[in-house]
matplotlib code that plots the C-alpha trace (Angstrom):
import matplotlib.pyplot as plt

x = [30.3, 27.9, 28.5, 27.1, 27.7, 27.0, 26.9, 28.0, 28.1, 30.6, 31.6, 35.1, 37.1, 40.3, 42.3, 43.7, 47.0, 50.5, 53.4, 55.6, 52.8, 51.8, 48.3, 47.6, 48.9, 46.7, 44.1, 44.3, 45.2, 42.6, 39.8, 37.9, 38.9, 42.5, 40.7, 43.2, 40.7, 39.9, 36.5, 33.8, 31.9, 29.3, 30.9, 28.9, 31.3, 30.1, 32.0, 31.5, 32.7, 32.8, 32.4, 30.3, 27.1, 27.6, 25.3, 24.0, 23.8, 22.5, 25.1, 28.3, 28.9, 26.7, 26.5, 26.1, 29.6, 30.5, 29.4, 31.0, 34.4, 33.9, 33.3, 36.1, 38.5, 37.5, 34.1, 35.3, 39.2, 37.3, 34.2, 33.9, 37.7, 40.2, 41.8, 44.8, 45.6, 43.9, 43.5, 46.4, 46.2, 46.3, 49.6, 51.7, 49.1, 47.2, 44.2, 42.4, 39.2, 41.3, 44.0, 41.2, 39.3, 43.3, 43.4, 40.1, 40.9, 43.9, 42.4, 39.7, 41.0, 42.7, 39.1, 37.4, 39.5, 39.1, 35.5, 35.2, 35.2, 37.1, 37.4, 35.6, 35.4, 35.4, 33.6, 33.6, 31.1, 32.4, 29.3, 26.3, 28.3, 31.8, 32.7, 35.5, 35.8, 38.9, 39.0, 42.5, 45.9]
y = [-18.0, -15.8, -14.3, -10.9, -9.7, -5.9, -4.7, -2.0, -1.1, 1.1, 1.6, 1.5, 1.1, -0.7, -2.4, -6.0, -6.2, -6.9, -4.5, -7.2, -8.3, -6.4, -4.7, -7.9, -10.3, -8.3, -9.0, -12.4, -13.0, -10.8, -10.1, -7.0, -6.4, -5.3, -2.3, 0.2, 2.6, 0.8, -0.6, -0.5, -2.8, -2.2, -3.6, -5.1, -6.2, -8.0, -8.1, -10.9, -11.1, -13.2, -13.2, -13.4, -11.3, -9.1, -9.2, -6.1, -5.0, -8.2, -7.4, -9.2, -5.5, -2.7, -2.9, 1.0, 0.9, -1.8, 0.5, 3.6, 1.5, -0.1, 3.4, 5.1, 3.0, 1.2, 2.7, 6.1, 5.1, 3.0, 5.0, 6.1, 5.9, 4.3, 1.3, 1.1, 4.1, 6.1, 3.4, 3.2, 0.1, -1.4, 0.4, -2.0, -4.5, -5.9, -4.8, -8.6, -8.9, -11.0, -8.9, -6.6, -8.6, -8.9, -5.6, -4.9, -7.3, -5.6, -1.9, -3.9, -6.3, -3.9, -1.8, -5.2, -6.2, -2.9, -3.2, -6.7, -8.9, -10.9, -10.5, -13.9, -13.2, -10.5, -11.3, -8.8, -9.4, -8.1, -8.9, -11.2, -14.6, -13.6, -13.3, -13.8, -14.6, -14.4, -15.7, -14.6, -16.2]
z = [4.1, 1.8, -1.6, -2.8, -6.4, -7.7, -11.0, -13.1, -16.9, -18.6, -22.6, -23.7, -27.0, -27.7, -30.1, -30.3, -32.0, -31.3, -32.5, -33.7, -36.7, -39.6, -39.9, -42.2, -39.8, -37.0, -38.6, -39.5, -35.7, -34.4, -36.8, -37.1, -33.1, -34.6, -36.3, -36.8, -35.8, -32.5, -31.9, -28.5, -25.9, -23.8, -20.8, -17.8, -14.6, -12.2, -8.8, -6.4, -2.9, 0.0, 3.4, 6.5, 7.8, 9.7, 12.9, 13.5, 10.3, 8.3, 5.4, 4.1, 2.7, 2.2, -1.3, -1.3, -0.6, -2.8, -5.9, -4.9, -4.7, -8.1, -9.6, -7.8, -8.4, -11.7, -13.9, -13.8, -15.4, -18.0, -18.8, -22.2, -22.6, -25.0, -22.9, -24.9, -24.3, -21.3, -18.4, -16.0, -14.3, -18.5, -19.5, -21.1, -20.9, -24.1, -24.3, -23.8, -21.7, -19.9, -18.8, -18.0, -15.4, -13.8, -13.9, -12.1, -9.3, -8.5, -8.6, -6.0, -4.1, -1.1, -0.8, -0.7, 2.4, 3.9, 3.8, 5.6, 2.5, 0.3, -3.6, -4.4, -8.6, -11.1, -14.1, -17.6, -19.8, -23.6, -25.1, -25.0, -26.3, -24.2, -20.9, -18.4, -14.9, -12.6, -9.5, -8.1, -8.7]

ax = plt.figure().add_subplot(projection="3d")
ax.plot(x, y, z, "-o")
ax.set_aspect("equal")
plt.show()
């Protein structure tokens, strides 16, 4: 079994707050990430899967491949948007690096398997001292 990870970056805003507290409660829950007037990471994502080479071609994946199903089915929905409010796969969901990396295995983890592969881990990277991995339930 061999591991192969690829990359990608996007930027997206959101908000950290639950309906139920006031914007003073919000805040002393969630700090300045409960801005009322949403605040932005530069995201990196790093996607890891698992699997055996492939013979004749030498590859787990072709990693070309790999990165045009991350951006189809993930960049492109989180891209410079609002993830409260403009990403499907987070409707309903809070807005938590954590439900996010959830939510990016299961955009992925169908195209993974149709390539040959297995989702091994999906790891988002908030900023340079947070990070989360998920590995599957």
């Amino acid at each position: 079994m061999i591991h192969i990870t690829r990359r990608e970056r996007f930027n997206a805003a959101h908000r950290l707050f639950s309906d139920e507290l006031t914007d003073e409660q919000n805040m002393e829950v969630f700090g300045k990430c409960s801005n009322p007037n949403w605040h932005g990471h530069n995201y990196e994502l790093f996607v890891t899967v698992k699997g055996e080479i492939d013979s004749e071609t030498g590859f787990l994946v072709n990693l070309k491949t790999l990165g045009n199903i991350i951006k189809s089915k993930v960049i492109v929905k989180l891209d410079h948007r609002n993830i409260n409010l403009e990403v499907d796969f987070m409707d309903g969901k809070f807005a938590s690096t954590e439900n996010l990396a959830v939510g990016i295995w299961n955009e992925l983890e169908k195209s993974v398997i149709e390539i040959g592969a297995e989702l091994h881990c999906v790891k988002v990277v908030e900023s340079e001292n947070n990070y989360v991995e998920y590995y599957g339930s």
